[in-house]
Kinemage of the C-alpha trace (Angstrom):
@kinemage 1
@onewidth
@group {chain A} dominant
@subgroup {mainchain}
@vectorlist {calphas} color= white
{ca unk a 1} P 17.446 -38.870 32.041
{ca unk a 2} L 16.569 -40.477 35.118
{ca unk a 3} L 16.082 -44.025 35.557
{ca unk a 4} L 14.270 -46.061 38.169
{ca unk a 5} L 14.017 -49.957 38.586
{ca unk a 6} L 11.427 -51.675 41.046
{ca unk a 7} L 12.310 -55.661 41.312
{ca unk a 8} L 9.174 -56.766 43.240
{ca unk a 9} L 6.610 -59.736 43.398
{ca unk a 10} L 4.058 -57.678 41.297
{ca unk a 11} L 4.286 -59.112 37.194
{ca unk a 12} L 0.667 -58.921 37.591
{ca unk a 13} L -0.060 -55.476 39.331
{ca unk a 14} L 2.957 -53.642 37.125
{ca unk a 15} L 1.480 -55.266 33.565
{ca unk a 16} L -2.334 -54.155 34.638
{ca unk a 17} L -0.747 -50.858 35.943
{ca unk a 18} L 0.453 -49.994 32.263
{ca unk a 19} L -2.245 -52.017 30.588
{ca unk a 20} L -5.244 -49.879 32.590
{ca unk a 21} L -3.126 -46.578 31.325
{ca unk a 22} L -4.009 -47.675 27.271
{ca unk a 23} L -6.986 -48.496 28.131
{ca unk a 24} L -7.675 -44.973 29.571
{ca unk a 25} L -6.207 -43.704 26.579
{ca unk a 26} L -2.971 -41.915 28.389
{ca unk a 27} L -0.185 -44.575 27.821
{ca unk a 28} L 0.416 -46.432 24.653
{ca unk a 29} L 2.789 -49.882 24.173
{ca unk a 30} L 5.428 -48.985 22.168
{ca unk a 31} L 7.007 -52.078 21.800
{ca unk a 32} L 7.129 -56.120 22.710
{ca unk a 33} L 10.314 -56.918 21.748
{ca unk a 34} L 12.027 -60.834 22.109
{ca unk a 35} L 8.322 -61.848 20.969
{ca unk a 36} L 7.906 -64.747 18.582
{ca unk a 37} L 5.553 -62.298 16.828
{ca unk a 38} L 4.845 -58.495 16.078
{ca unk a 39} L 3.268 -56.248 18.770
{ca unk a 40} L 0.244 -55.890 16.706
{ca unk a 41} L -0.408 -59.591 16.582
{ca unk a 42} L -0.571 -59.942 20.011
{ca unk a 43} L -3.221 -59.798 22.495
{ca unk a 44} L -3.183 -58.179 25.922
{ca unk a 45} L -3.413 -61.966 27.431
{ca unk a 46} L -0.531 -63.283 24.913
{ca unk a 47} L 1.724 -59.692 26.279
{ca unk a 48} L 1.061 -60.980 29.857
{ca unk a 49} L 1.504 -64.868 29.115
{ca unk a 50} L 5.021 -64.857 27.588
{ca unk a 51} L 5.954 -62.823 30.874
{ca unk a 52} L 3.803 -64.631 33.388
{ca unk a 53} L 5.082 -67.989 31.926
{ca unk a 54} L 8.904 -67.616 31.770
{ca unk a 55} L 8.782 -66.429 35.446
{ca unk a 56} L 6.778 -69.755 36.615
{ca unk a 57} L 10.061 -71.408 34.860
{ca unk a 58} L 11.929 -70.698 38.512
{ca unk a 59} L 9.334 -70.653 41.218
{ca unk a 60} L 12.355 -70.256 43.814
{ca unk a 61} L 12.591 -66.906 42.691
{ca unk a 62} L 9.800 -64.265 44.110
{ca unk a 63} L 10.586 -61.172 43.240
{ca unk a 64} L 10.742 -61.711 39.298
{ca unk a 65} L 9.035 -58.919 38.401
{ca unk a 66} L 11.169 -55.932 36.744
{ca unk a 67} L 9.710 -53.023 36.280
{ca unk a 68} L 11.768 -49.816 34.921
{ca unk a 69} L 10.964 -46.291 34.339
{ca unk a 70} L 12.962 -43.709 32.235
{ca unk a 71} L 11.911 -39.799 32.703
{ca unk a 72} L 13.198 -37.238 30.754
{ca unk a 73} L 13.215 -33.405 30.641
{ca unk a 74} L 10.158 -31.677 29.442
{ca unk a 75} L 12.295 -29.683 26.978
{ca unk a 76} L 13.039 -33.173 24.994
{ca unk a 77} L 10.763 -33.580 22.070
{ca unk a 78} L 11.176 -37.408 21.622
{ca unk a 79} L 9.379 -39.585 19.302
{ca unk a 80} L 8.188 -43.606 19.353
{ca unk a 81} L 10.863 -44.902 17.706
{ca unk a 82} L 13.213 -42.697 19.473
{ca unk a 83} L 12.486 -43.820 22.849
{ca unk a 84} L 12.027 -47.452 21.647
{ca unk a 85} L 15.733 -47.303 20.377
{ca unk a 86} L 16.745 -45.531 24.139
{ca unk a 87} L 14.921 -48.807 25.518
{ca unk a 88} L 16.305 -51.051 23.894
{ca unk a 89} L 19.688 -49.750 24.521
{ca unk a 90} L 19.274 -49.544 28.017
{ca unk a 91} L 17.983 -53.059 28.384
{ca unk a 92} L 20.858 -54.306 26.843
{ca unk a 93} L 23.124 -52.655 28.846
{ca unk a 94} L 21.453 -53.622 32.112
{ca unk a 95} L 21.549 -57.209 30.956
{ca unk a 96} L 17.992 -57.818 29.996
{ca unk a 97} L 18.779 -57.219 26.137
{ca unk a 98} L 17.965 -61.042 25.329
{ca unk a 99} L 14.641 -61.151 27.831
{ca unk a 100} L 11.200 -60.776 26.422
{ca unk a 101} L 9.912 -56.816 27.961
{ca unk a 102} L 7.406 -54.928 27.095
{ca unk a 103} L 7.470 -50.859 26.589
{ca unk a 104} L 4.759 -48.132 27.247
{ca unk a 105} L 4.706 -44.789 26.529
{ca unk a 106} L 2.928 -42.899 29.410
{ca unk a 107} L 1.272 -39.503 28.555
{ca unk a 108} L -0.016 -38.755 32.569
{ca unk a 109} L 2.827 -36.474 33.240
{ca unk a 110} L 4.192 -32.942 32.194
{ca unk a 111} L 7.365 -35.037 31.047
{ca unk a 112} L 8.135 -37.592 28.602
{ca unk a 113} L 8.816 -40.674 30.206
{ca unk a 114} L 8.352 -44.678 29.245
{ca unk a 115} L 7.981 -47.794 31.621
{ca unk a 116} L 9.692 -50.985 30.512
{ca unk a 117} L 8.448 -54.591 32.241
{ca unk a 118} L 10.126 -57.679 32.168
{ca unk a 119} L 11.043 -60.439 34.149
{ca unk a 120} L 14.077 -61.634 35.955
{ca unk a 121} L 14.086 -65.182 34.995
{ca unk a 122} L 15.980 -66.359 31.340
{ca unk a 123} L 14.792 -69.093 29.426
{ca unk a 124} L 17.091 -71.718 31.074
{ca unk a 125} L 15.337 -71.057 33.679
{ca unk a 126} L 18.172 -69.386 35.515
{ca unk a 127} L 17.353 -66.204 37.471
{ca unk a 128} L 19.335 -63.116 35.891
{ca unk a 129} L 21.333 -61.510 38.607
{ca unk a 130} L 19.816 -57.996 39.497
{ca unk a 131} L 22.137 -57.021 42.787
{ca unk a 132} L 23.095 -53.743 43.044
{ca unk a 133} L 21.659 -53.095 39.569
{ca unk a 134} L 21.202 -49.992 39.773
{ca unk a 135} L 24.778 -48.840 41.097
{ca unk a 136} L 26.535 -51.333 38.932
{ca unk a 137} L 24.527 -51.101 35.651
{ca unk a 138} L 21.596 -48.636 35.526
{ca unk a 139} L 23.954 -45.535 36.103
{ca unk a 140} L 26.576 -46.427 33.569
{ca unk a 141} L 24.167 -46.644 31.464
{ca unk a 142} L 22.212 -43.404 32.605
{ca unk a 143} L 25.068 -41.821 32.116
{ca unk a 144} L 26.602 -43.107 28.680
{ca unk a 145} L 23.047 -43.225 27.015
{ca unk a 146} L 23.130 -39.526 27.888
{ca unk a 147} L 25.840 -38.825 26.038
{ca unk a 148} L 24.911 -40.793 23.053
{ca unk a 149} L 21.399 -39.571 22.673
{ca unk a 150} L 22.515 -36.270 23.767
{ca unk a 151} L 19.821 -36.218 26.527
{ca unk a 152} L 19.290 -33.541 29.458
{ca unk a 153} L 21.464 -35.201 32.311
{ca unk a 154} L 19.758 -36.622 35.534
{ca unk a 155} L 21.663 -33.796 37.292
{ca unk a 156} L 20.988 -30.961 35.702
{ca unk a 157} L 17.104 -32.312 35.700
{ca unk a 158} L 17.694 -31.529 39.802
{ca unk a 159} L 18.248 -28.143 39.501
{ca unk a 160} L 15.057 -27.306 38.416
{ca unk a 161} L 12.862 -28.748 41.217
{ca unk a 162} L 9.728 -26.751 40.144
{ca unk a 163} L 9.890 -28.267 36.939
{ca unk a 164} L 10.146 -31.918 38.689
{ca unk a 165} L 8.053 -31.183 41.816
{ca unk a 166} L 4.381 -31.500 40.178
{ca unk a 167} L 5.127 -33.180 36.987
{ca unk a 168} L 2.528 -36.185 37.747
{ca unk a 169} L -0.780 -34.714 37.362
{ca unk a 170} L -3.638 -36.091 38.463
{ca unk a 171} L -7.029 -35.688 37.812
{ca unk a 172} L -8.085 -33.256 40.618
{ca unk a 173} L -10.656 -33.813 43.284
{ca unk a 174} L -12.092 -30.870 45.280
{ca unk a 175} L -10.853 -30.781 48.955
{ca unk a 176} L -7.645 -33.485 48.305
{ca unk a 177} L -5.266 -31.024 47.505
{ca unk a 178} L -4.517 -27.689 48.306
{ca unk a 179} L -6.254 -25.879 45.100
{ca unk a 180} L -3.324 -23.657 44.006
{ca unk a 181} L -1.378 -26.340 44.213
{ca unk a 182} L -3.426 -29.132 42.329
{ca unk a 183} L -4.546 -26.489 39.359
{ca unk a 184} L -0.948 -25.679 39.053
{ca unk a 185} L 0.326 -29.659 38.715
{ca unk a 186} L -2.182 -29.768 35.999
{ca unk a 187} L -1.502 -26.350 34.301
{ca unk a 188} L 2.228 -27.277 34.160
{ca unk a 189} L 1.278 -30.777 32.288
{ca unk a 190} L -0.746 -29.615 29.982
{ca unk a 191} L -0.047 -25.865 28.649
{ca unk a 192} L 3.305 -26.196 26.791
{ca unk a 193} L 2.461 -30.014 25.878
{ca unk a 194} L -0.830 -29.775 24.277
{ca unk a 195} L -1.128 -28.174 20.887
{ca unk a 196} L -4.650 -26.107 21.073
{ca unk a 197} L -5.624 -22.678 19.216
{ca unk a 198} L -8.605 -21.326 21.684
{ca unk a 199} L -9.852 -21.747 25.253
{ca unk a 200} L -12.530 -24.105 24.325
{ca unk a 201} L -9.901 -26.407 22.960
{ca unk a 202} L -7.554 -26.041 25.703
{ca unk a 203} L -10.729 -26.588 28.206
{ca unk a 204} L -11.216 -30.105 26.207
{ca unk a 205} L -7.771 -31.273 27.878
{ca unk a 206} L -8.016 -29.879 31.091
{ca unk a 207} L -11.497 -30.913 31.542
{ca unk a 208} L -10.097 -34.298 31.886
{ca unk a 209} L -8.393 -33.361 35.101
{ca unk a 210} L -11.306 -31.806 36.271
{ca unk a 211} L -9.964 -27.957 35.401
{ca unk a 212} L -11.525 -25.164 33.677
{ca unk a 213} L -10.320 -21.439 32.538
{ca unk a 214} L -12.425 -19.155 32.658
{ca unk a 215} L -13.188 -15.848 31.263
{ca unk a 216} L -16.746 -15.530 32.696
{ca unk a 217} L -19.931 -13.510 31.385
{ca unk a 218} L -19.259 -11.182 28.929
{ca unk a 219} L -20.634 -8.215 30.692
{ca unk a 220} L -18.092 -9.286 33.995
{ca unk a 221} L -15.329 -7.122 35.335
{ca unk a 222} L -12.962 -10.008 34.842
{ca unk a 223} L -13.636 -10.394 31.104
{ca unk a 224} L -14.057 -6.248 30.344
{ca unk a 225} L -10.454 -6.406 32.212
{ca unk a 226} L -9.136 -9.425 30.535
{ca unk a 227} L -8.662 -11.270 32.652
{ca unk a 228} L -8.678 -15.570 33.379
{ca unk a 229} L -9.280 -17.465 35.754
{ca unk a 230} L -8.938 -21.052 36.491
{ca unk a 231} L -11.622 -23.153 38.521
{ca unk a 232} L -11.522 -27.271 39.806
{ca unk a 233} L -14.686 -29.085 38.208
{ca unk a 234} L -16.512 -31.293 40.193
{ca unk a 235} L -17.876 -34.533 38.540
{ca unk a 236} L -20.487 -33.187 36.845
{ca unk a 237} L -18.733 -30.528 35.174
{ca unk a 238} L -19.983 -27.811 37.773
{ca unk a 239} L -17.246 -25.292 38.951
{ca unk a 240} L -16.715 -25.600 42.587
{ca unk a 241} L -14.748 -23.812 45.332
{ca unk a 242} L -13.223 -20.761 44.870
{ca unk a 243} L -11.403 -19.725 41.455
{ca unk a 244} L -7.949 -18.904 41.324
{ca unk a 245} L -6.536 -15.854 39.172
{ca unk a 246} L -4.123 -16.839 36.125
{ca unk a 247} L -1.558 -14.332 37.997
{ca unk a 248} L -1.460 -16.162 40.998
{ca unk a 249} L 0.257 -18.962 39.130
{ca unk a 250} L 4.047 -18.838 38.225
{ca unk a 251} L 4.282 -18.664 34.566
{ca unk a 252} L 1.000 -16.474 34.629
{ca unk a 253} L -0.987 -18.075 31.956
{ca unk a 254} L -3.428 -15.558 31.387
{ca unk a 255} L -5.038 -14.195 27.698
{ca unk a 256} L -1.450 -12.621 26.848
{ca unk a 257} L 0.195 -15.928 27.204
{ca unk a 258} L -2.495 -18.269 26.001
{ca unk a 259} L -2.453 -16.063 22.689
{ca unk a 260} L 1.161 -16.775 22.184
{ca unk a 261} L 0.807 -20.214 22.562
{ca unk a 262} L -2.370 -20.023 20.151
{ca unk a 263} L -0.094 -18.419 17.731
{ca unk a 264} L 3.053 -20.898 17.965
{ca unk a 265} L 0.403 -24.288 17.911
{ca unk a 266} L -1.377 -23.111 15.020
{ca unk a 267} L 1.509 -24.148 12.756
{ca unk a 268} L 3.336 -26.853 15.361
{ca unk a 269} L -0.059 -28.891 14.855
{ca unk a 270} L -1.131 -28.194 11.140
{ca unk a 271} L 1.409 -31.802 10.169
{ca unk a 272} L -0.565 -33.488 13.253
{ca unk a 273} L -4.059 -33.456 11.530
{ca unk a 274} L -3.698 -36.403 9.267
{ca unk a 275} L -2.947 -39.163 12.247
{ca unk a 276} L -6.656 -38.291 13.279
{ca unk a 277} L -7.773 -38.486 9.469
{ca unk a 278} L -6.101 -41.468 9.046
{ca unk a 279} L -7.300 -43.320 12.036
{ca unk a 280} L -11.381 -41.971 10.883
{ca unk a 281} L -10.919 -42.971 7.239
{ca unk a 282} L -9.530 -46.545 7.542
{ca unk a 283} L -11.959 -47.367 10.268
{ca unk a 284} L -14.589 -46.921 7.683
{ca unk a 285} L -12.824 -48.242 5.079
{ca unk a 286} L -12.575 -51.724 7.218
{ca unk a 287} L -15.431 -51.698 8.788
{ca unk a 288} L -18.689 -49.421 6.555
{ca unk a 289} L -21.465 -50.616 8.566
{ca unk a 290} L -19.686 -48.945 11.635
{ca unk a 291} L -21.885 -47.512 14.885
{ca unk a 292} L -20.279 -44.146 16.318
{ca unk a 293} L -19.747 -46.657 19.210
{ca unk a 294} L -17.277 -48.811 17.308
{ca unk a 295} L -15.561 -45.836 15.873
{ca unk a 296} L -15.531 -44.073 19.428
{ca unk a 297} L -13.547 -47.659 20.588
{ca unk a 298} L -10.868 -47.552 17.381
{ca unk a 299} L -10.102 -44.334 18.088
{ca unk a 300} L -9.400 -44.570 22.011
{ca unk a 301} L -6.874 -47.569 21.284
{ca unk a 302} L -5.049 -44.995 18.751
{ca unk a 303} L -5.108 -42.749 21.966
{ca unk a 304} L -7.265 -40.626 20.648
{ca unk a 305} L -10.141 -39.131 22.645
{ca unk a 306} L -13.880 -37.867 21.524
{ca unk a 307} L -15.324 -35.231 23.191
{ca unk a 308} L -19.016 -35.182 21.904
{ca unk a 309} L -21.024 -31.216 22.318
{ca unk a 310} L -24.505 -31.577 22.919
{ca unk a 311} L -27.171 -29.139 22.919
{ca unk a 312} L -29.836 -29.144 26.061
{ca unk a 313} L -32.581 -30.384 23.608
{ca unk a 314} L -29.891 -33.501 22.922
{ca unk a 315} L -28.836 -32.300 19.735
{ca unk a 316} L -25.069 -32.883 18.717
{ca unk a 317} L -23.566 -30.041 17.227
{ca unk a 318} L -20.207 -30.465 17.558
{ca unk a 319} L -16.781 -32.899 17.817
{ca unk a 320} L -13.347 -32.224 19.671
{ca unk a 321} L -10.830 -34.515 19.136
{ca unk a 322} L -8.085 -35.158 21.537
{ca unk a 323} L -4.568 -37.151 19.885
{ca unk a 324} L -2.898 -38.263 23.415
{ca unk a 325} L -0.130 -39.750 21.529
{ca unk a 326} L 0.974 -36.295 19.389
{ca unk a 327} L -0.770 -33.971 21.735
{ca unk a 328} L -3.096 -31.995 19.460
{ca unk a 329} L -6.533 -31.392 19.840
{ca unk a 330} L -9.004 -30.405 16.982
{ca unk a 331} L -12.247 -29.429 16.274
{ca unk a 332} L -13.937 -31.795 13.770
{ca unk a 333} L -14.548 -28.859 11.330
{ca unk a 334} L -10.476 -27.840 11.614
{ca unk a 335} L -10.202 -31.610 10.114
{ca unk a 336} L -12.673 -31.048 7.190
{ca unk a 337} L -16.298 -31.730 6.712
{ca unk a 338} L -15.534 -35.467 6.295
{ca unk a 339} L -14.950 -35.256 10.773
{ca unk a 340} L -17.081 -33.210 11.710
{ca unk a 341} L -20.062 -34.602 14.264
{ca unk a 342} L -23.008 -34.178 11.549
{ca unk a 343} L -20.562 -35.912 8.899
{ca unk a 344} L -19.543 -38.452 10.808
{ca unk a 345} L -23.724 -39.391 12.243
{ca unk a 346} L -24.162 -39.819 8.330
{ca unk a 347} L -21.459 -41.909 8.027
{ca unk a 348} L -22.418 -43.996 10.981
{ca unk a 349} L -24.546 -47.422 10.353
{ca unk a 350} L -27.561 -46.523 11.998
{ca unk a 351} L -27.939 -50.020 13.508
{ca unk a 352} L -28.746 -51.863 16.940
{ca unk a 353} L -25.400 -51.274 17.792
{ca unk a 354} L -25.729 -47.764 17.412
{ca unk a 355} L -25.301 -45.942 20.600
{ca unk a 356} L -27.713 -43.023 21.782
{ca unk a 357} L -26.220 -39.742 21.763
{ca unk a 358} L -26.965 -39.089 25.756
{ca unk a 359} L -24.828 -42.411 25.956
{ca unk a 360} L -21.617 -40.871 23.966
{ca unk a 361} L -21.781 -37.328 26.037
{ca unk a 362} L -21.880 -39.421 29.380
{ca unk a 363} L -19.028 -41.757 28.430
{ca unk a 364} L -16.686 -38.670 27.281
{ca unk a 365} L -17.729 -35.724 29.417
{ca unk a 366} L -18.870 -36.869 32.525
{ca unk a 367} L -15.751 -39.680 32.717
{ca unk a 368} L -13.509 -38.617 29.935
{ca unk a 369} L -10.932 -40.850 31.589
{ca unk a 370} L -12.744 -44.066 31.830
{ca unk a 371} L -12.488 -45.981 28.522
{ca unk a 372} L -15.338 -48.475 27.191
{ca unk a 373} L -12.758 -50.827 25.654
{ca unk a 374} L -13.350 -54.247 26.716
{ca unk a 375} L -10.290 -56.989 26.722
{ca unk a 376} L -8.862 -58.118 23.778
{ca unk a 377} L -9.972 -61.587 22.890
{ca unk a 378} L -7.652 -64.604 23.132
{ca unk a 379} L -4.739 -65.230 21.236
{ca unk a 380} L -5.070 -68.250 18.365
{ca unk a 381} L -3.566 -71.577 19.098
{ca unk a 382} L -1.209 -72.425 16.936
{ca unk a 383} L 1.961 -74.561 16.552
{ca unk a 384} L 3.123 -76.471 19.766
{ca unk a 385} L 6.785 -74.629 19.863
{ca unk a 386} L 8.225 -74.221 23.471
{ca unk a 387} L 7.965 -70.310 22.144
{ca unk a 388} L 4.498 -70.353 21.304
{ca unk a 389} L 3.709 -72.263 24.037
{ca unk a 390} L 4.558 -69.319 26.111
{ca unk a 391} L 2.638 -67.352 23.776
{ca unk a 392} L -0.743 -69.179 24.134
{ca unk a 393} L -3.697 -67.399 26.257
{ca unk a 394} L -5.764 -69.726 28.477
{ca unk a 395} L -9.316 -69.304 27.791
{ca unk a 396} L -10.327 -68.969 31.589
{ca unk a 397} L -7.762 -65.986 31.671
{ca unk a 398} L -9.994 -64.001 29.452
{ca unk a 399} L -12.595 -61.107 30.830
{ca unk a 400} L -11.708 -61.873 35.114
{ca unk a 401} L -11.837 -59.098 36.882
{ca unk a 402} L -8.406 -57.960 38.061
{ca unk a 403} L -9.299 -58.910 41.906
{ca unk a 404} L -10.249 -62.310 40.948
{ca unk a 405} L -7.059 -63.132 38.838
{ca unk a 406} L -5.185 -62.652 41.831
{ca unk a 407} L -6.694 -64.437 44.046
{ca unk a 408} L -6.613 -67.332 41.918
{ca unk a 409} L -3.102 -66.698 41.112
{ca unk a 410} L -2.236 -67.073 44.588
{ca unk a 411} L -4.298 -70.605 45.064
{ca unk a 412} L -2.449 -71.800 42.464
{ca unk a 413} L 0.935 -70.955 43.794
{ca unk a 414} L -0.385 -72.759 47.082
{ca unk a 415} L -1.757 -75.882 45.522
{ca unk a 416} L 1.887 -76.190 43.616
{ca unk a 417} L 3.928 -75.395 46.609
{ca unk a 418} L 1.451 -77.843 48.800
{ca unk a 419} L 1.974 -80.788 46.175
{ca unk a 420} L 5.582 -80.152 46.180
């Protein structure tokens, strides 16, 4: 495990860093814990209040923000609760086990790894002393959580550089990067931790990093040959420069060792279906005069992606889903007739709110990474308790742009320190 602590002036630009990630659909928040109330019953402005609020209790103090990431080997298999319990552990030991922190689970990268924010500043109002954390806390604990947990140590994770090197994939953009090299970040985060059966599902994931395999035409030498190759997407979904053979990567992921992997997900991701199910059904259930819009939006905050497949007449034939947070992907028929895309129009209201179907293919094709989730709206006022106090969202908070909350942030902070 290796662990990494930023203590910087940013509460703001770390809590929209992991808050932008949900809302694309690759991170989740696993956890608020020292809350008054339960993650679920609180609202993206009540997450950032609590924070934002205890800080302003010690204005002396700049750099309050905390902001901690734990990586782990991409041979771990660790669930939620798992890594909630390694956070919470870890917290305590670095002296932040009474403090209010949040914890996301990032899916961006070909390891698993979590990012814990909190704040430097205790409810007395006394600043929490961080110096030399990381020598004098962070690698005891490193170290002893290890051995608890029985995790890959941070020093054997060194040795294998090329496993480290392009963990942090990115969606890729012609001409940025070295092609090789930016096909290969992407093919390393995605083939071993995506659970897909055929090409076409494997192409829904890497789609969203602008990547494609290939077998070509039919009648081509490279498919008579069998062979794949692996092209960068530009952002309409058009290949661009040249493509790269499968053999010219390391692990050569051609047809030979896409098929075993076809074989081995085909029963890793038959317990996975239901989460997807699940998350259809009771959308239904609590709201029946739903628009595929509004289902679209429930399903992105359960991290789950729709990929929408659209004839050139407009026609919608078919539905791929993508579960971020257990890494499967699906066709709607693989699910049952119940999810399929002509099951699921039926079940739609067919409404104002219903979206048109050019709409749906734009949203998850062209920009599969771009989310249509607006904020949450503000949290209910309720009793006057210093605790809920800290809790309460401010109206004027809600729907700013990002740009503008900061700004105004820092107006504030002059108008205070000017009347002081």
């Amino acid at each position: 495990m290796v662990a990494r602590i930023k203590i910087k002036d940013a509460l703001s630009d770390n809590f929209y860093y992991n808050e932008n990630k949900v809302k694309e659909g690759i991170a989740t928040c696993l956890a608020a814990e020292n809350y008054p109330r339960e993650l679920e019953n609180l609202s993206q402005a009540s997450r950032f209040k609590m924070l934002g609020k205890l800080a302003s209790l010690n204005e002396r103090i700049k750099a309050n923000s905390v902001h901690v990431s734990l990586n782990f080997d991409p041979s771990e298999k660790l669930s939620d609760e798992r890594l909630k319990e390694i956070a919470a552990a870890y917290m305590e030991r670095l002296g932040f086990g009474e403090q209010p922190y949040l914890v996301y689970r990032h899916f961006d990268a070909g390891h698993p790894h979590i990012h814990i924010l909190s704040v430097k500043v205790g409810f007395d109002g006394k600043g929490i002393d961080t110096h030399n954390i990381g020598i004098r806390k962070s690698e005891p604990a490193r170290k002893e959580l290890e051995m608890i947990y029985k995790l890959v140590r941070a020093e054997d994770m060194s040795r294998k550089p090329y496993q480290q090197k392009s963990a942090f994939a990115e969606k890729v953009i012609y001409g940025k990067v070295e092609s090789r090299k930016a096909i290969g970040a992407v093919l390393e985060s995605v083939l071993t931790s995506y659970n897909y059966t055929t090409i076409p599902e494997l192409n829904a994931v890497l789609g969203l990093y602008n990547v494609k395999a290939d077998r070509c035409r039919e009648g081509s030498r490279v498919y008579q040959n069998g062979g794949l190759l692996y092209r960068i997407l530009d952002q309409k979904g058009e290949p661009v420069g040249v493509p790269i053979k499968a053999s010219s990567f390391y692990n050569k992921p051609g047809l030979n060792y896409l098929g075993a992997l076809f074989l081995s997900n085909a029963a890793k991701r038959q317990p996975l279906k239901s989460r997807i199910k699940n998350a259809v059904d009771l959308h239904f259930i609590k709201y029946p005069q739903a628009s595929l819009n509004d289902l679209v939006k429930a399903l992105e905050k359960e991290g789950i992606q729709t990929l929408l497949r659209q004839s050139e007449a407009g026609q919608t034939y078919g539905i791929t889903y993508i579960d971020h947070r257990v890494k499967a992907v699906f066709n709607g028929s693989d699910l049952g007739k119940a999810y399929s895309a002509k099951a699921l129009l039926e079940r739609c209201a067919h409404g104002p709110n219903q979206p048109s179907l050019s709409w749906v293919k734009q949203s998850v094709q062209k920009e599969p990474m771009e989310s249509q989730i607006t904020g949450d709206p503000g949290a209910r006022k309720s009793d006057e308790s210093l605790l809920e106090t800290l809790l309460q969202a401010e109206d004027a908070y809600q729907g700013v742009p990002f740009a503008f909350r900061k700004s105004k942030k820092k107006k504030r902070r002059n108008r205070l320190s000017g009347n002081q």
